[in-house]
BANUTI-362784 format. One record per residue (C-alpha): residue number from 1; y, z, x. Coordinates in steps of 0.5 Angstrom, whole numbers, plus 500, padded with zeros to 3 digits. Layout:
N
<NUM <Y Z X>>;
...
//
This chain:
412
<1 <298 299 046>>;
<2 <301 298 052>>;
<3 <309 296 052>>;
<4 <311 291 058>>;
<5 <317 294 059>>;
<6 <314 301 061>>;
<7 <307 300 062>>;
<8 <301 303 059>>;
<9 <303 308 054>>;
<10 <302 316 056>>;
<11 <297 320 051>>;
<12 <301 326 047>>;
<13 <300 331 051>>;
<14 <294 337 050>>;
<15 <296 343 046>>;
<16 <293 349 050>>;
<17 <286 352 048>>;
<18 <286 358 044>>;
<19 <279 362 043>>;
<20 <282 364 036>>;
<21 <276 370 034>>;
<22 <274 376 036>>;
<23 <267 373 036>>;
<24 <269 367 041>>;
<25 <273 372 045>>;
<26 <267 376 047>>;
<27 <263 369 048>>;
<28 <268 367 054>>;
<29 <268 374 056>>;
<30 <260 374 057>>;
<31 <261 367 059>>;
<32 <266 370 065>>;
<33 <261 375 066>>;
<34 <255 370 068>>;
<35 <259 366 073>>;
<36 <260 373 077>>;
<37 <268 375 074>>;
<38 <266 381 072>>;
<39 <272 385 073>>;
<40 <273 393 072>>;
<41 <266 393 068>>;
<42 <263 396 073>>;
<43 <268 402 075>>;
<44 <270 403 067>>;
<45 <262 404 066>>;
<46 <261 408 073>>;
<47 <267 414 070>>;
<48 <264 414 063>>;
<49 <258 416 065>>;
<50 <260 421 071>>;
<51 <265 424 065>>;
<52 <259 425 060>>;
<53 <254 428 066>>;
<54 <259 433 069>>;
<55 <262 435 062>>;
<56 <254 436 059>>;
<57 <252 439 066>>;
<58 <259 444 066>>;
<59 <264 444 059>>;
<60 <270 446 064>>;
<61 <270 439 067>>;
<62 <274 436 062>>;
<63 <279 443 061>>;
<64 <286 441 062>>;
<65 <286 446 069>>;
<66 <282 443 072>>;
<67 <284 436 070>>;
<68 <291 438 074>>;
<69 <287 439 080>>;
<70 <284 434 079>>;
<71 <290 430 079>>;
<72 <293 433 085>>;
<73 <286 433 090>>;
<74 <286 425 089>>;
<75 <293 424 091>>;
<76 <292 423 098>>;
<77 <286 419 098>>;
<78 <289 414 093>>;
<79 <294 413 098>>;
<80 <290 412 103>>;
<81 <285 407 101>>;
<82 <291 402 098>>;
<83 <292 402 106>>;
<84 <285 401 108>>;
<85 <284 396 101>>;
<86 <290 392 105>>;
<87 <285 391 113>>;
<88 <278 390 108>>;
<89 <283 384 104>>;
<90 <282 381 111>>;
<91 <275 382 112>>;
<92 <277 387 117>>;
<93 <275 394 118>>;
<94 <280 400 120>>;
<95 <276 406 123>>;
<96 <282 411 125>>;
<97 <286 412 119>>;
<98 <283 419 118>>;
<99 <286 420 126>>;
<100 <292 417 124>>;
<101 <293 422 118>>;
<102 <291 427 121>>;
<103 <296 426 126>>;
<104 <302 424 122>>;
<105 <300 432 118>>;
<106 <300 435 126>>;
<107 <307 431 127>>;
<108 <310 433 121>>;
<109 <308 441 121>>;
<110 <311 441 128>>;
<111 <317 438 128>>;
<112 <318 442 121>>;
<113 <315 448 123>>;
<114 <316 449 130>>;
<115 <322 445 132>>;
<116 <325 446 126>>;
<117 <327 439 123>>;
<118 <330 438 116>>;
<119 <324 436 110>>;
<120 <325 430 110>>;
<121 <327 428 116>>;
<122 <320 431 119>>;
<123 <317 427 113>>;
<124 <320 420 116>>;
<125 <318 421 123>>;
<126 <311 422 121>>;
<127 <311 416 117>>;
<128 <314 412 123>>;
<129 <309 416 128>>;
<130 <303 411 124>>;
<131 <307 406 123>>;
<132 <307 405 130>>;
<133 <300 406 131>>;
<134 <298 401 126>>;
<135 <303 396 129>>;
<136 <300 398 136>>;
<137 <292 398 133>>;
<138 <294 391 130>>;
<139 <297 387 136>>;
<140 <291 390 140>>;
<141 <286 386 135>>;
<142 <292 380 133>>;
<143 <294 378 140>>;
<144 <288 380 144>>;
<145 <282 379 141>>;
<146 <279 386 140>>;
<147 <274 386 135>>;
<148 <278 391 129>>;
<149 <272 395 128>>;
<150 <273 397 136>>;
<151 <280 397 137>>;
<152 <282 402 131>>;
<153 <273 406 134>>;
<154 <277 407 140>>;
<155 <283 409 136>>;
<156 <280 414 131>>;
<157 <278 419 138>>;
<158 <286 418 142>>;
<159 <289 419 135>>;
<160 <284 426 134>>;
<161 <285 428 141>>;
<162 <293 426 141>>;
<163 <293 430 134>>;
<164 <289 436 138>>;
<165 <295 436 144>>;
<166 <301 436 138>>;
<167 <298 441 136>>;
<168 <297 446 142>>;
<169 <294 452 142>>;
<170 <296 455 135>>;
<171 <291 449 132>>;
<172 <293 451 125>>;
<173 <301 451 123>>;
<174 <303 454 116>>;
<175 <309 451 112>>;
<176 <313 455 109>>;
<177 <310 458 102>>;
<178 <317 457 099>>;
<179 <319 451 102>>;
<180 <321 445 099>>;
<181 <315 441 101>>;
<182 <310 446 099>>;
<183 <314 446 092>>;
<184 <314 439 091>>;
<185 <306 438 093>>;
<186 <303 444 089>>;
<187 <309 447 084>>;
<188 <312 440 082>>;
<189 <311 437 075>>;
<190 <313 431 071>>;
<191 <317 433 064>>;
<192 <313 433 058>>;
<193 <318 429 055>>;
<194 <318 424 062>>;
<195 <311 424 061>>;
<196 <310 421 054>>;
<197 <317 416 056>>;
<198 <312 414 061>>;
<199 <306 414 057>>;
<200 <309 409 053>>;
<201 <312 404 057>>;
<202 <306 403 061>>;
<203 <302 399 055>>;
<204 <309 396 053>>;
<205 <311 392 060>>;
<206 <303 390 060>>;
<207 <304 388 053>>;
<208 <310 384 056>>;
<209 <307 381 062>>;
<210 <300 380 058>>;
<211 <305 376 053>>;
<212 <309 371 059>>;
<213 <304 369 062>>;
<214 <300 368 056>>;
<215 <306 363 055>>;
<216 <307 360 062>>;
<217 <300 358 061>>;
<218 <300 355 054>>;
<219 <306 352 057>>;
<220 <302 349 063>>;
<221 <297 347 058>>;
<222 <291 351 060>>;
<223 <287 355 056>>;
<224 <290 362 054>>;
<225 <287 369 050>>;
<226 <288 370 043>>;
<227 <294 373 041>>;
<228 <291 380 038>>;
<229 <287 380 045>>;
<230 <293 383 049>>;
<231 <296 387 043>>;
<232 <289 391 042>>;
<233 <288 393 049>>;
<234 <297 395 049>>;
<235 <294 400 043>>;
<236 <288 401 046>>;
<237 <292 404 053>>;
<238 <297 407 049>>;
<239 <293 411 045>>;
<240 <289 414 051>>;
<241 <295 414 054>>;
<242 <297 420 050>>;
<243 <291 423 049>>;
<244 <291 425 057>>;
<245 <298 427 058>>;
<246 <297 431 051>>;
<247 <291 434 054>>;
<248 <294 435 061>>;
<249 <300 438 058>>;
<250 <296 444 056>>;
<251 <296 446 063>>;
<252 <302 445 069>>;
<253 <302 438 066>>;
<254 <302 431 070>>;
<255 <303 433 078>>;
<256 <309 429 081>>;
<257 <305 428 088>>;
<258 <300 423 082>>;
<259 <305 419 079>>;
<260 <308 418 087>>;
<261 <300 415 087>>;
<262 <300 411 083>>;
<263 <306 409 084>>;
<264 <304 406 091>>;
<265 <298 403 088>>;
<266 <302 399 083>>;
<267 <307 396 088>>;
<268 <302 394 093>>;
<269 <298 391 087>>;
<270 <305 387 085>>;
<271 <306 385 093>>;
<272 <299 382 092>>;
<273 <299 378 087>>;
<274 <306 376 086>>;
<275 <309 375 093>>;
<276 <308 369 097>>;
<277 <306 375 103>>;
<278 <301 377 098>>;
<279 <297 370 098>>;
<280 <298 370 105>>;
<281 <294 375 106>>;
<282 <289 373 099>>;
<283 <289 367 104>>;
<284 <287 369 112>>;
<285 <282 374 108>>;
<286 <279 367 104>>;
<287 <279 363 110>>;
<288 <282 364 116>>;
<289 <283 358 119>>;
<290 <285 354 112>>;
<291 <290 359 112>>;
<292 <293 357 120>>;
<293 <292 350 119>>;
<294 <297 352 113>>;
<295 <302 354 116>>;
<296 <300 361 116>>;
<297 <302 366 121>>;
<298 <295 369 121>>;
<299 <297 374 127>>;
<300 <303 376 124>>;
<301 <300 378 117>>;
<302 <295 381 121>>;
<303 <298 386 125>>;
<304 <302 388 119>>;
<305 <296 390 115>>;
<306 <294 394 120>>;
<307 <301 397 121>>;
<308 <301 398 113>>;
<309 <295 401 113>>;
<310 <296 407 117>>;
<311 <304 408 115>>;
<312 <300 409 108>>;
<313 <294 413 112>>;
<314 <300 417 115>>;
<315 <303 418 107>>;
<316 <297 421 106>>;
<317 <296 426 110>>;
<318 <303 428 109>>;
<319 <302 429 102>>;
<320 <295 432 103>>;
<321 <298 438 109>>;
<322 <304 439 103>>;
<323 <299 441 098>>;
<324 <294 445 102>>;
<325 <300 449 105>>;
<326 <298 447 113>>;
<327 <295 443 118>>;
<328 <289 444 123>>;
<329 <284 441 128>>;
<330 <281 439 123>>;
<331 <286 435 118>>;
<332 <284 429 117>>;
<333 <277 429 119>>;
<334 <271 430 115>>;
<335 <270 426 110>>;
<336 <277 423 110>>;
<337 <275 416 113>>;
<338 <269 416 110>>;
<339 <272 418 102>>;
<340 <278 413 103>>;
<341 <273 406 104>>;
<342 <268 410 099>>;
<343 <275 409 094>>;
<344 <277 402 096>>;
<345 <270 399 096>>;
<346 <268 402 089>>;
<347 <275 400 086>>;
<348 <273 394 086>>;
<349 <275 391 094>>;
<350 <270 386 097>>;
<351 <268 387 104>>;
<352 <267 380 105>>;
<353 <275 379 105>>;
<354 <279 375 101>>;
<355 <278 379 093>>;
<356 <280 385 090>>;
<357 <280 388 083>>;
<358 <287 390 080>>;
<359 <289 397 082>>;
<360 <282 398 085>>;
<361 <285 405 090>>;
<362 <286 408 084>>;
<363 <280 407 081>>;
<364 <276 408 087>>;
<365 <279 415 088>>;
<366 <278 417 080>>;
<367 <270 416 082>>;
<368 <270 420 088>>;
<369 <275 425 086>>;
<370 <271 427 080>>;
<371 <264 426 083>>;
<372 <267 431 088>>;
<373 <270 436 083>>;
<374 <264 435 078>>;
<375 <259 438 084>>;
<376 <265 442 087>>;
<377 <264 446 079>>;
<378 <256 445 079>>;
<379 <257 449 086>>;
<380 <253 444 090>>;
<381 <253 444 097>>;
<382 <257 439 101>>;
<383 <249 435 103>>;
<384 <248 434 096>>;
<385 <256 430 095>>;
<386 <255 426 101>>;
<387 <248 423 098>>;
<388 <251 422 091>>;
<389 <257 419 094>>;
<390 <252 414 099>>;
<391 <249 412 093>>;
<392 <256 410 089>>;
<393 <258 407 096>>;
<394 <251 403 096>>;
<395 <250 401 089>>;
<396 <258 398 090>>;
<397 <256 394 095>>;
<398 <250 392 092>>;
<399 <253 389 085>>;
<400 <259 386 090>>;
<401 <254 382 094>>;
<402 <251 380 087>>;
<403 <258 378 085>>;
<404 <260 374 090>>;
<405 <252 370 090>>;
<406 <253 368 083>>;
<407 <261 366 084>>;
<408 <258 362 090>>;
<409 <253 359 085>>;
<410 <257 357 080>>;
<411 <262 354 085>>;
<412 <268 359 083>>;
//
């Protein structure tokens, strides 16, 4: 009943929603599922089956040797495509980050090798060498108005040919087999004991993540997973966890040059989704002119994604020169380009800009670096990697395209 003297009576507010059962917790899950949030399944389903069809067609797929290798060939394109997943947030496309990390490895050889610079400073100036042309490639587009599909075209030719110059007449420069780079990237690994700690403090801060922000949304009356939910996949995590680092640890153990990868990825995974940078950039990449008319530098964003995509292009082919020992005419071409938007887009990154999946570089290069490594083993010949890459390429695409038609049709 209404008081006069304070106006009409205000209901007691709603306690949150809580699915409580694991049969109502798995009625949400397929309900999400229908209207187009279909998160990680994909991906997880995908490198389930590669690992059952690489190991049944050769048993040394899942032997801890090659599991290490493994580790260390898909460091360098994991960086890599953290880069480009930030340029597809925005619904672009960068074509020369194989240039650029092609260059930065030229630049860091020469400078090292050649001139004789310390390691690290050598490292910083190829770094900043790509941070340079991203900032460059980025106003062209931002400021100008060139299509970024033809800037960063145009790019990939001037980098190769400015890569070819750095280069000169040796064409392939050799890092010193004892040097600290080449110790670092081939011969350096995280301690067992380190490892484990690691192993386990993963599943734990996910545990407490999970579990705040279970709270703030009990606390904001909105609906929240049960409380065994999080538990469960924290025990989950950190039995598998162990398991791959007591499988790893049966060979040379867990390559720094991974940890370093999977450290970017998760940084640039929190710079996403918990920095007013990170919205901005979910915003230009949803609606542009809803972001502008927001407030949002739209231009500024923009020439810094393309300015971080190729600092990370140029890390990563720092990382891959350091591991092969060398840098040449054909460092950074290939299949680099191509592998680095095959990882992004199957981990999860929509081309139409504005989503992406948690940790998609990561997940990208797992699949790109097993199917790789699985017909490296079969002894297959490069047509037939291609193809099977296109095809994982095309079904990603394919179930984003779904994806975004249901999410559309269900108004999300």
């Amino acid at each position: 009943m209404a008081d006069p003297a304070t106006g009409p009576a205000v209901p007691p507010p709603t306690p949150a929603t809580e699915i409580g059962s694991p049969k109502e917790a798995v009625g949400g899950w397929l309900q999400t599922l229908r209207t187009g949030d279909i998160g990680s399944l994909p991906i997880i389903i995908g490198l389930v089956l590669i690992v059952i069809v690489f190991q049944s067609l050769n048993p040394t797929f899942l032997n801890a040797f090659n599991l290490v290798n493994l580790c260390l060939q898909i460091a360098a394109l994991g960086i890599m495509a953290t880069g480009i997943t930030l340029v597809l947030m925005l619904g672009e496309i960068d074509l020369s980050i194989g240039s650029v990390s092609g260059l930065a490895a030229a630049v860091l050889l020469v400078t090292h090798v050649d001139h004789g610079l310390a390691p690290l400073l050598a490292v910083l100036i190829a770094v900043l060498v790509g941070t340079l042309v991203g900032t460059l490639q980025g106003s062209i587009f931002a400021r100008v108005g060139v299509p970024s599909f033809i800037v960063t075209l145009a790019g990939l030719l001037i980098w190769q040919g400015v890569q070819l110059r750095v280069l000169g007449e040796q064409g392939t420069i050799n890092l010193p087999p004892a040097g600290t780079l080449v110790r670092w990237a081939q011969f350096s690994f995280v301690p067992r004991w380190l490892a484990i700690a690691l192993a386990v403090l993963v599943p734990v801060l996910y545990l407490v993540f999970s579990l705040l922000t279970r709270h703030r949304r009990a606390s904001a009356e909105l609906p929240v997973t049960p409380l065994w939910l999080p538990i469960a996949v924290a025990v989950i995590l950190l039995v598998l966890l162990q398991l791959i680092v007591a499988k790893l640890y049966l060979d040379r153990g867990v390559p720094w040059t991974f940890v370093f990868m999977v450290l970017i990825v998760v940084f640039f995974d929190w710079l996403l989704r918990r920095t007013a940078y990170g919205r901005k950039i979910f915003a230009v990449g949803g609606n542009i002119e809803a972001a502008r008319r927001a407030g949002i530098n739209v231009d500024a964003i923009r020439i810094s994604v393309f300015a971080l995509c190729s600092t990370l292009a140029a890390v990563s082919g720092v990382v891959a020169a350091m591991r092969l020992g060398f840098a040449n005419q054909q460092s950074g071409g290939g299949e680099t380009l191509i592998n680095a938007i095959a990882a992004a887009v199957i981990g999860g990154t929509s081309l139409f800009g504005g989503r992406t999946r948690r940790y998609a570089p990561l997940l990208g290069a797992l699949v790109i670096g097993a199917i790789a490594n699985g017909l490296e083993l079969l002894s297959l010949s490069s047509d037939v990697r291609l193809i099977v890459t296109g095809t994982v390429l095309l079904a990603a695409v394919v179930i984003d395209a779904l994806v975004q038609r249901s999410r559309t049709s269900h108004g999300r």
